[in-house]
N, C-alpha and C positions, 0 to 999 in steps of 0.2 A: 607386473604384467601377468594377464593369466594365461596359465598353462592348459595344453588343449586336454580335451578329457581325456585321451587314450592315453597321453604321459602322466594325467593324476594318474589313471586305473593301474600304472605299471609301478606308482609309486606309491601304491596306500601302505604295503606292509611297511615302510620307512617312518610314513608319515603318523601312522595311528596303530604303529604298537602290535604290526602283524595281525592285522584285523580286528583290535583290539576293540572294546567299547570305550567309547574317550566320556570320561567324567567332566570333574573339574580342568581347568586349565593346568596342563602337562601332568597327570594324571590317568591311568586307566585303570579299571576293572581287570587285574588279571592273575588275584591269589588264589580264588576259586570260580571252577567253571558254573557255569550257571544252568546245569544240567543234572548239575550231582545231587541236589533232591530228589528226583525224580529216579535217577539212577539205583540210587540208594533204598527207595521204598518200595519200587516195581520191577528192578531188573532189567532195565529199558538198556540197550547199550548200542552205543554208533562205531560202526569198521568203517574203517575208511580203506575208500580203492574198489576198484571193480571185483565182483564176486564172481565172475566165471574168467574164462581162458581170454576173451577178447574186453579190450575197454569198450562201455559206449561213450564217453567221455570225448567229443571231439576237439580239439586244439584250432589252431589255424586254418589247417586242413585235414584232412582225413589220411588214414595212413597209408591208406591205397591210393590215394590221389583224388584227381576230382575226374567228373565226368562232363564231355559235354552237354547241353540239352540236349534229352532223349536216348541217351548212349549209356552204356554203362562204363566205367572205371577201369581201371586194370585189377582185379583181386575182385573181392568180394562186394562190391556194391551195384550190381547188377539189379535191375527193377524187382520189385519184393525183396531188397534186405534192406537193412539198419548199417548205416554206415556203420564202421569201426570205428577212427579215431583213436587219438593218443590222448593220455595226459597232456594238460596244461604245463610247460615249466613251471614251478616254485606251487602247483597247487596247493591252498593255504588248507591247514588242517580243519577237519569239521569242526571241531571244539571250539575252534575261534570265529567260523561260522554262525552255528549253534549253538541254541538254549533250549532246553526241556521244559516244559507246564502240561500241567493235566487237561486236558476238555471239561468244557460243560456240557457235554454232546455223549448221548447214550452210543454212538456209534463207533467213534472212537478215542481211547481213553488218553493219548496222551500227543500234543501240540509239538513239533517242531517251531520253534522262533526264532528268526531269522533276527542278526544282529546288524546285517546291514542292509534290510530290506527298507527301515521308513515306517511300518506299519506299527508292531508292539513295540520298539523298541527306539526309546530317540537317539537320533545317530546323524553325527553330521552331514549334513544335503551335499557337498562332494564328494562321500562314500558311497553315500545311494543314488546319486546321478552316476556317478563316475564306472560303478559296479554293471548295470546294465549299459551303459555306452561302449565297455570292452567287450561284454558279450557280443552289442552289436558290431563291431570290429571282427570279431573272429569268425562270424555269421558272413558279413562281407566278403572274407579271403576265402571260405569256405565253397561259397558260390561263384566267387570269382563272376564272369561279364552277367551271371545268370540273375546277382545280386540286382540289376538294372529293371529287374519287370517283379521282384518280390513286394510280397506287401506282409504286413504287421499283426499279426491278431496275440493281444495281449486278455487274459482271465480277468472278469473281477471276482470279487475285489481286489484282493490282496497284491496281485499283476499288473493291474492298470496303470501304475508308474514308472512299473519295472518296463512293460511291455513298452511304454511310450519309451525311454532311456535305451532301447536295443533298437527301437528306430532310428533313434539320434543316431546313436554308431553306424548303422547302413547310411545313411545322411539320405537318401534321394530317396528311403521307399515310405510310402504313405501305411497308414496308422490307424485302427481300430479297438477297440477295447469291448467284451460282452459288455452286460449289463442286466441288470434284476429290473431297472425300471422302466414301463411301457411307455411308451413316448407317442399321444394320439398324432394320429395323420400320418406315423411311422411305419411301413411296410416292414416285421422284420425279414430278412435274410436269411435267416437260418436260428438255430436254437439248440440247447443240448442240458444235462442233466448233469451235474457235479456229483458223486453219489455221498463222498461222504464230508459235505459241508453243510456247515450249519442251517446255510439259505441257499438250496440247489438248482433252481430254472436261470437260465442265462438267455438269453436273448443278441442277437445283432441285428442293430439297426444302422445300417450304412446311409448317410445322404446320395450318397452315387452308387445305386443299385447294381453297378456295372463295379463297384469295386473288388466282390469277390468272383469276378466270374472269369480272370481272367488265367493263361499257362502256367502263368512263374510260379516261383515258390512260394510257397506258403509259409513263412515263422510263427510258430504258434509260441507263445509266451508268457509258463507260471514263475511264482516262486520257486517249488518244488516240485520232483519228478518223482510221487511215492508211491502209485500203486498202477499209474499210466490210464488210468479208468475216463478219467477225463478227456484226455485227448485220445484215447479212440472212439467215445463218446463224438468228439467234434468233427474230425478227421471221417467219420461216417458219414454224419450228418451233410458237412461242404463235400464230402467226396459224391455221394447222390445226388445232390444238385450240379456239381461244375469238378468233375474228374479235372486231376490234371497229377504229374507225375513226380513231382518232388514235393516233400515237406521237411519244414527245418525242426525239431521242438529246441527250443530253450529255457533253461531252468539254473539257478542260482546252485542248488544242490540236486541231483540225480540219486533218488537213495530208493530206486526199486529190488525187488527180490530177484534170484532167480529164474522164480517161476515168470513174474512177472515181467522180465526181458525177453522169457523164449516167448511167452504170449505177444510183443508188439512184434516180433519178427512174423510168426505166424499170420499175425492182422497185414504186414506190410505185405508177406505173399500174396496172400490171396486178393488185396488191393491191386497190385501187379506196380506199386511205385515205391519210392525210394525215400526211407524217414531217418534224415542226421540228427542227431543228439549235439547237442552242445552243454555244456555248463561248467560251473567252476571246479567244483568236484563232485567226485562219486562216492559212495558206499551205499552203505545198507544198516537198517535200524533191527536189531535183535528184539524182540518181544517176547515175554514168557504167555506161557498157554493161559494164567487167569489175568492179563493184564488187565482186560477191561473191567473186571469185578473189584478186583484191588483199586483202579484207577476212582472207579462210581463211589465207593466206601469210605477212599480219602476225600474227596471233594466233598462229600456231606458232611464228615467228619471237621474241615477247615471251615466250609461254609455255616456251619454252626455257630463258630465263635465270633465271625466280623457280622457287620452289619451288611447285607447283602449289593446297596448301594454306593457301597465307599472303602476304601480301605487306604489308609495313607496318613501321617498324621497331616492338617491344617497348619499355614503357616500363622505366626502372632499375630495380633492387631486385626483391624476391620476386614472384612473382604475386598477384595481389588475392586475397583471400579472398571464399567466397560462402556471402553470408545471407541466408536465406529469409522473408520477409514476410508474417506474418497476415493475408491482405486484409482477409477476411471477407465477401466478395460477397454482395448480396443476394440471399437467396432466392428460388429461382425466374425470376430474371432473367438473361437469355436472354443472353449474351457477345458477340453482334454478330448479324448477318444473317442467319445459316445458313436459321434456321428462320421467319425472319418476325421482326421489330423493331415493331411498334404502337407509337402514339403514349404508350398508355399505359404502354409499358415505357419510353418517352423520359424521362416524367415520373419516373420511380421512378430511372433513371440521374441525371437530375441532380437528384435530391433528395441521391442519397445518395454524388456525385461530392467536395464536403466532404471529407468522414470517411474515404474513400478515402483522398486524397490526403495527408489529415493524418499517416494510418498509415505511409505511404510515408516523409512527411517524418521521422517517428519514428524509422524506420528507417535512414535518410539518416544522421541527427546519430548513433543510435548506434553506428553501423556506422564511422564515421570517428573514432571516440571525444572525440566535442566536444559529447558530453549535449544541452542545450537550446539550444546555442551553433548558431554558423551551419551548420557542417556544406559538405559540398563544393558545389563552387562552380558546375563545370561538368558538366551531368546529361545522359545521353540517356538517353531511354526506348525501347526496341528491343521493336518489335512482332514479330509471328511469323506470316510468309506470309501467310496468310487474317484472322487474326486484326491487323487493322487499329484499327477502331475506337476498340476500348475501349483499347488503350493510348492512342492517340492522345490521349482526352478524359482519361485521367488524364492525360496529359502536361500536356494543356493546364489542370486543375484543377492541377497543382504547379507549373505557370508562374505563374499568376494568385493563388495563396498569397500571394505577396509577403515569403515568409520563408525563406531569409534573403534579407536586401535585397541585389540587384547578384549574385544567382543567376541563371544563362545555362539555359534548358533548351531539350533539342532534341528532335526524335523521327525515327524512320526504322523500319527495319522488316525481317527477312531476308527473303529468295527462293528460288525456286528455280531462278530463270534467271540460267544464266553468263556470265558478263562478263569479259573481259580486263580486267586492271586495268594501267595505266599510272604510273608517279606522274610525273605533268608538269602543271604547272598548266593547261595550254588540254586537260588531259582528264575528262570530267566523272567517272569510276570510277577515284581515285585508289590504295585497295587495298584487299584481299579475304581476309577469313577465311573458310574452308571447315569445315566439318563434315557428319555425317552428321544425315541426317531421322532426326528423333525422335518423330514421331508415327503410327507405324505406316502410312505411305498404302499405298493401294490398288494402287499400281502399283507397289510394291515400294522395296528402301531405294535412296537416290543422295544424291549432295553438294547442301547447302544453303548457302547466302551472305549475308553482312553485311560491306557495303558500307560504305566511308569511314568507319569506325569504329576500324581500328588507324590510329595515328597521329593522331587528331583531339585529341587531351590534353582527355579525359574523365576527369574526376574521379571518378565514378562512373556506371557501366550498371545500366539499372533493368530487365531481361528480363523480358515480362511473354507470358507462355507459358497454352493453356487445359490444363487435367486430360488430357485427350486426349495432350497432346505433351509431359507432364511425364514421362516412363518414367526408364529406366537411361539409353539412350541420349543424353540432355541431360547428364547427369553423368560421360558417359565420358572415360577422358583425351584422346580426342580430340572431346570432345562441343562443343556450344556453348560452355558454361560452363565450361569449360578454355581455347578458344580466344582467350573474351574478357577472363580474369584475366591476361594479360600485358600489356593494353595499357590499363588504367585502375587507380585506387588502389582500386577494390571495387566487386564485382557483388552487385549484389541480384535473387531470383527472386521473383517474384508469380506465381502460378496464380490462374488466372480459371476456375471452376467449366466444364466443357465441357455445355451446354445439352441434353440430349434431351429432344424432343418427347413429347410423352403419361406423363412418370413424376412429374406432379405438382411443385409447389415444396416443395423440400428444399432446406434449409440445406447450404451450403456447408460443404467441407471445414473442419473447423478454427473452427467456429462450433458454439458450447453446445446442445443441443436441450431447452429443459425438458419437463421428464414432471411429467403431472399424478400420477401414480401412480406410484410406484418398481416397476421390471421386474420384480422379484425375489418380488413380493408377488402376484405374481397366480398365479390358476390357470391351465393351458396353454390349457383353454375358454375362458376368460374374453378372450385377447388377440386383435389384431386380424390382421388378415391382412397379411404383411409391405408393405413400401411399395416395395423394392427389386426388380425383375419378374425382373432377370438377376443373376448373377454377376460380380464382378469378374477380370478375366484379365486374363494380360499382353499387351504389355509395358507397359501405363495402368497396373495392380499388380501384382506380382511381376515377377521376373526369367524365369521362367519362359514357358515359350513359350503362347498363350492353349490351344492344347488339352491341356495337360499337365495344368491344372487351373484350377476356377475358383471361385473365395473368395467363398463365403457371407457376406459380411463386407459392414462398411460402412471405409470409407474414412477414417483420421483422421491420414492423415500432415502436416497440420497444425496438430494439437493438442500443444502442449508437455504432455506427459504422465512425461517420464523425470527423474528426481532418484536420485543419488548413493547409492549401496545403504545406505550406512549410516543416511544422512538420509532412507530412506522405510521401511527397518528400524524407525526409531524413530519414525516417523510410525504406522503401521501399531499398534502396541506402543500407543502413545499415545491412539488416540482410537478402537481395535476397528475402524479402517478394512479392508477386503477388499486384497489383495495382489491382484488383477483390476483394482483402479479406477486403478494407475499402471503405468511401468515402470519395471526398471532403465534404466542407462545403456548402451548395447549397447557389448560389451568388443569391444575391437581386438587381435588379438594381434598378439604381438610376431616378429619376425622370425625367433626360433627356436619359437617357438610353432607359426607358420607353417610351419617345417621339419619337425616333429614331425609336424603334420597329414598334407603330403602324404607322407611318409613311410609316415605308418600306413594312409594310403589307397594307396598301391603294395602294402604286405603285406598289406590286405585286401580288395583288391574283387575276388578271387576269389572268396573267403569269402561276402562281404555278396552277390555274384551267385548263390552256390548258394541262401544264406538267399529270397531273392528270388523262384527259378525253384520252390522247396520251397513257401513260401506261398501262393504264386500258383498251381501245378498243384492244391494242395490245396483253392482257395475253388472252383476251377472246377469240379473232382470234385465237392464236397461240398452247394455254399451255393446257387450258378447257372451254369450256361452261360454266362451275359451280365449277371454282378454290376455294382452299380452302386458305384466305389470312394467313401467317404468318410471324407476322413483327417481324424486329430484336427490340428487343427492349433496349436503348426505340428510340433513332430515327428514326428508320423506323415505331414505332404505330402512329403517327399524318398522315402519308403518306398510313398505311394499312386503317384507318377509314376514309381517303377522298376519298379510293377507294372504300372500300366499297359502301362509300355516292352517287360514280359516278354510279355505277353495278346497285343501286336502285334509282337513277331517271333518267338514260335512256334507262334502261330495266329490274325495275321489277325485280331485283335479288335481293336475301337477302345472301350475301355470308357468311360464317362463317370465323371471323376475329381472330387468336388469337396472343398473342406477349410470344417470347420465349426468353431465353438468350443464347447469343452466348461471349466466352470471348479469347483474346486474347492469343495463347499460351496452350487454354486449349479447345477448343472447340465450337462445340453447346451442351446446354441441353439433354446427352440422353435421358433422363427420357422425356422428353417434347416430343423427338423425338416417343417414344413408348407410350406415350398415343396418340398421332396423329396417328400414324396408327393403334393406336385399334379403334380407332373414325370414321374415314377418309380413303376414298385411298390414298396411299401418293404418287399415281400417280399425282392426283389435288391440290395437296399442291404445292403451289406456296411463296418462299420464297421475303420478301419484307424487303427494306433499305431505306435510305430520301437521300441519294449520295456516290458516290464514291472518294474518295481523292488519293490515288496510289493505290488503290485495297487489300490491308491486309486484311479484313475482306470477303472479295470476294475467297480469297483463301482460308483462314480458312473457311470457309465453305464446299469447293468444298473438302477439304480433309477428314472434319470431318464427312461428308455425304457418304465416299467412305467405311463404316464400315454398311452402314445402306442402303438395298435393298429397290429401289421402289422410292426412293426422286428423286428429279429435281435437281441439285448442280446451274441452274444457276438464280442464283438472277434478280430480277428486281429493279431498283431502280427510282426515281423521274428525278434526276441530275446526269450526268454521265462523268464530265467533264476531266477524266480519260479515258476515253473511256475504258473502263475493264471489260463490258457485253455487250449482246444482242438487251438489255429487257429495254428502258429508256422512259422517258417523253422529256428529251433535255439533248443535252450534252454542251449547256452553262453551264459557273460556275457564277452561279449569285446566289445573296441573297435569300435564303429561310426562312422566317422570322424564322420560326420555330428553327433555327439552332442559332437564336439570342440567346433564353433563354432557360435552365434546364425543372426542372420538372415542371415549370407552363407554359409551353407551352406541356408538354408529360402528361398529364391527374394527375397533380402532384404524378406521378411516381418517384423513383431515378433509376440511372443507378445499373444494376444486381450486384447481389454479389456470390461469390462463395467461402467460407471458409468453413473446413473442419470440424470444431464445431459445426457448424449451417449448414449445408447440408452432409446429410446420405447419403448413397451409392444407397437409393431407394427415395431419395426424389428432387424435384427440386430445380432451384438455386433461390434465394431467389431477394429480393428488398424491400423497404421502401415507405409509400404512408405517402407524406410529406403535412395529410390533415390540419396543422397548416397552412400552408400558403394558403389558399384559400381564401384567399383577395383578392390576387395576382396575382389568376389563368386566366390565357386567354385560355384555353387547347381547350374549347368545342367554345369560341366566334373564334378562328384563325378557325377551320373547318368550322363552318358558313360562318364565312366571305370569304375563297375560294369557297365554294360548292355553295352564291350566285350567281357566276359570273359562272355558269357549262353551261347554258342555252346560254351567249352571247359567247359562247368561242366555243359551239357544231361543227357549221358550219369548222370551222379552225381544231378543230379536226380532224373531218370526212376526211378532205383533208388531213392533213400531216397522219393518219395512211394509208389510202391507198398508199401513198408513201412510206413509211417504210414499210410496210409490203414487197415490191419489192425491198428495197434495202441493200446495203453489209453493214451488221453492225458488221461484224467481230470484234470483240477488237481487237484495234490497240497497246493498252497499253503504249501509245504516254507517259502517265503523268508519268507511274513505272521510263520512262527511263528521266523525265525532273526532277524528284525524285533522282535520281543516280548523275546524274550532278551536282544538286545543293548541294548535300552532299559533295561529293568532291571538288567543289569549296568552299565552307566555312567552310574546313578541320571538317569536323562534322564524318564523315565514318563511318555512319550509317545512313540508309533508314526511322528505325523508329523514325528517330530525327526529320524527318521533315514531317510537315503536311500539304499537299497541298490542295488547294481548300478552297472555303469562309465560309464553314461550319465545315473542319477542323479546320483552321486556328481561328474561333469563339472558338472551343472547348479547343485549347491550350490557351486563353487567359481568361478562365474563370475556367478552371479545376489546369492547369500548374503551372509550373513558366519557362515563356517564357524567348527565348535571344532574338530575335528579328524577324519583321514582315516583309516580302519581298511584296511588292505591285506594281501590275503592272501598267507601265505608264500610267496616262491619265482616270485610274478608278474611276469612280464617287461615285455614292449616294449609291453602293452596298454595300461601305469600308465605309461608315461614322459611323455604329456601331463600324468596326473594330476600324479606328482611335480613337472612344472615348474611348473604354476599355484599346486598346494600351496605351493612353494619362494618363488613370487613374493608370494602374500595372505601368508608368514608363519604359514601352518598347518602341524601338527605330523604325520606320515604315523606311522603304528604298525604294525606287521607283527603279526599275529596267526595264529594254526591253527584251524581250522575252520568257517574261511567259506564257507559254500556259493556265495557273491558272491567276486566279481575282488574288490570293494572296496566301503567301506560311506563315507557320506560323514555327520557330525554335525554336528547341528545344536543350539545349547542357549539357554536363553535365558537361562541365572545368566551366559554367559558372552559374550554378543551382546545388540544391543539390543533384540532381538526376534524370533521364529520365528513360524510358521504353520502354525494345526490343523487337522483335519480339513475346518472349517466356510470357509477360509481367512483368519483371522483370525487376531490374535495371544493367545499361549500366554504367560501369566503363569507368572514363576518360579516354582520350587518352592522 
């Protein structure tokens, strides 16, 4: 049975060796402190205990008692002073506390590291729950009835877990945490300056603007209490907006000066209220007069010798493999502090803390391939800067599992603040993986750290990251998740839903939405008004930069949706399922495949740049001044972001680009369609495609548009080799490299989905952002690389749009009827069998299972993709005379286990 956190907190020196650092199993670190470098080479030294005649140290209660609201105490805690306080019984000594490490920060020369904070240091998740849940206990008795209307304000970084943990201990007061990152549509609250951290603007953004504005107390909540700068920094800042009379601080260690206590006394006078202290212990850190010169000297002196990126050795054998985890986070439930934590969100976390952690363990055992068996043995769970918390309390739900038995779990947490790492055991920052921030901050990209992690012989890393800082960059080869598979036998990712304020409870990534009503079935009147306020951008979706475009879309890159082309061929075949409700397998190509591509994108992006600078002069002449782009996606998003590219470098337009889904059989997105004309004229909305093959999607358009006032039905597209619009760049059918590969040429996007589990009758259609593969990604080098050639190609533009603009571009619909023919000549008798054109015919050979390739006489280097893939599926290529098409790609179902008609649905043999 588990024990409540206040009786762990009273039992950790028992349990873990007097605070000890717990290693291996029944095991601690405790021959040398982990200070004594530091000690040793700068003269750095920790007293322990209060340095003047009164403690600020408070216990339970304060030594003079309490007061009630608005009163003052008996003794000295009268408004404008600092409570007194006692000693904690058994306060445990700093040593066992703390660890010494030098900064990488010109300001200050040497790191306090907390041994049971969570952050640098992996430490079992009921030391560092258990540690701020007593604080919040003692905070409780402290306040006594006053405890009833307090609220929570915990620091980032480094506090945001602790601050959440000393909530828990009050149990009933609600919960905030600052933050460095700006959250739009978020009014902050308030704001304040950290002076000597590495990343110093803090921000609060409360969702209930009414949260700090009210009497009660105030607990404010760091690691450590060392120069007090911060928290009269804060304490000023909420004291000018919404006075009120008491504040609590709490801190893990209290190691101010002197000076530095008569100075908060002095702040609390002339405030006219009353500021208790609490924490575990007190003292104070001795520093000699050069430390920080000595401090700067050795740190370049160490950084000389490692590699500035790593230090730790690698474990043997391959790198771990990483597999991604269905949490399935509760809806609507808020990922930690940012915006405010209620007690009633406390209750819905550990209702539903269980079934988390059981996921995880699912995970665990499969992922080491020991099924229900015990699975690895030694686990840390690695939180992510801000995002404290919630890993934390899953850590500590998979400590308390108890499955498998004589399983070790730790927790800690990356940074942003650098550390020398030494490996000497009296150093508390033994060594340090770097990698780049992946969650887009504010203050631009810089190196992130995870501390004591290489070398600790971790079985498995449980990274548990929010939506927010899941992009590419976590999966780059130098990403997190690269740096951490050399040094454990397998990483696992968890995404924790990233919280914004005001857009209602929605289901988590990767979790079923039932529909009372299937989407399909209604009229566009009939449905509700999207749920989603914004678009998706990058780098949170696609690879793509956030203003190149942004995705009408909902989010499902944790939905297992992809099976084996054959195996959902005959799914499809099988039971009239839609070819929208899955996807394929996204193809990887091969090393020569890959030579092929950029090959054919060096012989064409002059080409595809003229195609580009021709459509683009055209929509502005003809459609708006200030078109609004919307690509079909995803083929036509690489095509909407080069035009864009063109509008702003040859005239200084910033067009608004967004990509929607359109699906065969079922439509365009209305929903997509109706947040665009709440946004937009949908006068100036200008629909955009990457080609036309016999025009199917050209008509579905124009019909699904005929329900909705105010749209344009007729498409633009790059390639028009169909002749079946207006609106083109050229109507050769030639290689668009783009059309070579999947989502790593579409800003690793997948093609849209539409099932009736996962898209409600007010929401839009969905897609998968496949940022595992961003190895592999060319998305953002392929628009470079055409948008270089925009400048030598301008001239040739300017002349063929003056042309075109004077002449008969009626669709001819030449290819519908070279389509018709070809069907009936190789007894197919059916239109959707066959896929004409070089970027059709790519897609049947990568998505399909083709019958064979029709190629017209005498075509060159445009078909040499074609022929490799043909060559690799075992499809037969035919040369033929009179192809109006580069190439035609077939599709049959006497001879596959299934194709897709019109309706997108499958097409019974003939």
């Amino acid at each position: 049975m588990r024990r409540p956190p206040d009786e762990e907190f009273s039992a950790l020196p028992d349990r873990f060796g007097l605070w000890g650092l717990s290693t291996e199993k029944g095991k601690t670190i405790e021959e040398v402190w982990s200070g004594t470098w530091v000690a040793d080479r700068l003269g750095v030294r920790l007293e322990q205990g209060a340095v003047t005649g009164r403690s600020t140290v408070a216990g339970p209660a304060t030594a003079a008692g309490q007061a009630a609201p608005g009163q003052a105490a008996p003794g000295s805690v009268a408004p404008g002073a600092v409570g007194p306080g006692s000693l904690a019984p058994a306060e445990p000594p700093l040593d066992e506390l703390l660890g010494l490490a030098l900064r990488r920060n010109p300001k200050r020369a040497h790191l306090l590291v907390s041994r049971i904070l969570g952050k640098h240091v992996p430490q079992s998740p009921a030391v560092v729950h258990a540690a701020g849940y007593g604080l919040g206990e003692r905070v409780r008795d402290l306040l006594g009835p006053e405890a009833a209307d307090a609220v929570v304000l915990g620091y980032a970084e480094t506090a945001t877990g602790l601050g959440h943990s000393v909530a828990d201990g009050l149990r009933d007061a609600p919960y905030l945490h600052s933050t460095r990152r700006p959250v739009p549509g978020v009014e902050p609250a308030g704001g304040f300056e950290e002076a000597h951290s590495h990343a110093t603007s803090h921000l609060l953004l409360p969702e209930d603007p009414e949260l700090l504005s009210g009497s009660g107390p105030l607990v404010l909540v760091d690691d450590e209490f060392s120069t007090g700068n911060t928290v009269l920094n804060t304490i000023s800042d909420l004291h000018t907006r919404n006075p009120r009379p008491r504040y609590v601080v709490v801190a893990l260690v209290d190691m101010r000066s002197p000076a530095d206590r008569e100075r908060l006394e002095a702040f609390a006078a002339r405030l006219g209220a009353r500021i208790d202290l609490v924490a575990l212990a007190s003292g104070t850190v001795r520093l000699p007069e050069d430390v920080l010169a000595k401090g700067q000297a050795l740190v370049e002196e160490y950084e000389s010798r490692d590699a500035p990126s790593e230090t730790g050795a690698a474990r043997g054998g391959p790198p771990a493999p990483v597999r991604r985890i269905r949490l399935e986070w509760p809806a609507g439930l808020p990922d930690g502090g940012r915006h405010g934590f209620t007690p009633a969100h406390r209750a819905r976390l550990e209702a539903a803390l269980p079934t988390l952690a059981a996921r995880i363990d699912t995970e665990l055992a499969a992922a080491s391939g020991a099924g229900p068996g015990p699975g690895p043995r030694r686990v840390l769970v690695l939180g992510n800067e801000e995002l404290m918390y919630t890993p934390l309390r899953l850590a500590r739900a998979l400590e308390e599992s108890g499955a498998p038995a004589g399983r070790e779990v730790r927790f800690s947490t990356t940074t942003r603040s650098p550390v020398l790492a030494v490996d000497d055991p009296g150093y508390a920052i033994r060594t340090r993986l770097a990698f780049p921030a992946h969650d887009d901050p504010a203050d631009g990209p810089g190196e992130r750290y995870a501390y004591n992690v290489a070398g600790a012989g971790f079985d498995a890393v449980v990274a548990v990251v929010d939506s927010h800082g899941d992009t590419g960059a976590l999966y780059a080869p130098d990403g997190l998740l690269a740096r951490l598979a050399p040094h454990t036998g397998q990483v696992l990712l968890a995404v924790v839903p990233s919280y914004v304020p005001g857009t209602g409870p929605q289901p988590s990534a990767g979790t079923a939405r039932p529909a009372a009503v299937s989407a399909d079935s209604l009229d566009p009147s009939d449905r509700l008004e999207p749920i989603m306020t914004e678009p998706l951008r990058g780098p949170a979706f696609s690879s793509y930069a956030a203003e190149d475009v942004g995705w009408l879309l909902q989010d499902f890159s944790d939905v297992e949706l992809e099976a084996p082309t054959e195996e959902r061929e005959e799914a499809i075949q099988a039971g009239g399922a839609h070819y929208a409700e899955s996807l394929p397998v996204e193809y990887q190509p091969s090393p020569e495949y890959q030579r092929l591509y950029q090959s054919a994108l060096t012989a064409s992006a002059a080409r595809i740049a003229r195609a580009v600078g021709t459509v683009t002069e055209t929509v502005l002449a003809e459609r708006s001044p200030s078109p609004v782009l919307v690509s079909l996606a995803r083929a036509g998003t690489p095509v909407g972001v080069l035009m864009r590219r063109w509008a702003q470098a040859r005239h200084g337009l910033d067009l608004p680009h967004y990509a929607v889904s359109i699906v065969r059989g079922r439509g365009i997105d209305a929903n997509a369609l109706r947040w665009l004309a709440a946004h937009h004229d949908p006068a100036d909305v200008v629909f955009v495609d990457g080609w036309t093959g016999k025009g199917a999607i050209t008509r579905e358009l124009r019909d699904a548009l005929a329900e909705f006032d105010g749209f344009d039905p007729d498409i633009v597209v790059l390639a028009d080799p169909g002749s079946c619009v207006a609106t083109y760049g050229t109507r050769e059918d030639f290689l668009i490299p783009s059309a070579c590969l999947n989502s790593t040429v579409s800003g690793l996007v997948s093609r849209t989905v539409l099932r009736s589990d996962l898209v409600g009758p007010a929401d839009f259609h969905g897609a998968k952002y496949y940022r595992e593969l961003t190895g592999a990604d060319v998305s953002v080098a392929f628009v470079d690389a055409v948008a270089a050639r925009f400048d030598e190609v301008a001239e040739a533009v300017d002349a063929e749009v003056k042309e075109l603009l004077t002449a008969d571009r009626t669709p001819t619909w030449e290819g519908w009827a070279a389509v018709e023919r070809i069907s009936e000549e190789y007894g197919i008798h059916d239109v959707n069998l066959v896929k004409p054109g070089v970027g059709e015919t790519t897609r049947v050979l990568l998505r399909r299972v083709p019958w064979k390739i029709l190629a017209k006489r005498g075509a060159g280097a445009d078909l040499d993709h074609v022929r490799l893939l043909a060559q690799q599926r075992g499809v037969p290529v035919e040369e033929v005379d009179g192809l109006p098409y580069t190439c035609v790609g077939l599709i049959h179902p006497r001879f596959t286990r299934g194709a897709t008609g019109a309706d997108g649905k499958a097409v019974a043999a003939k």
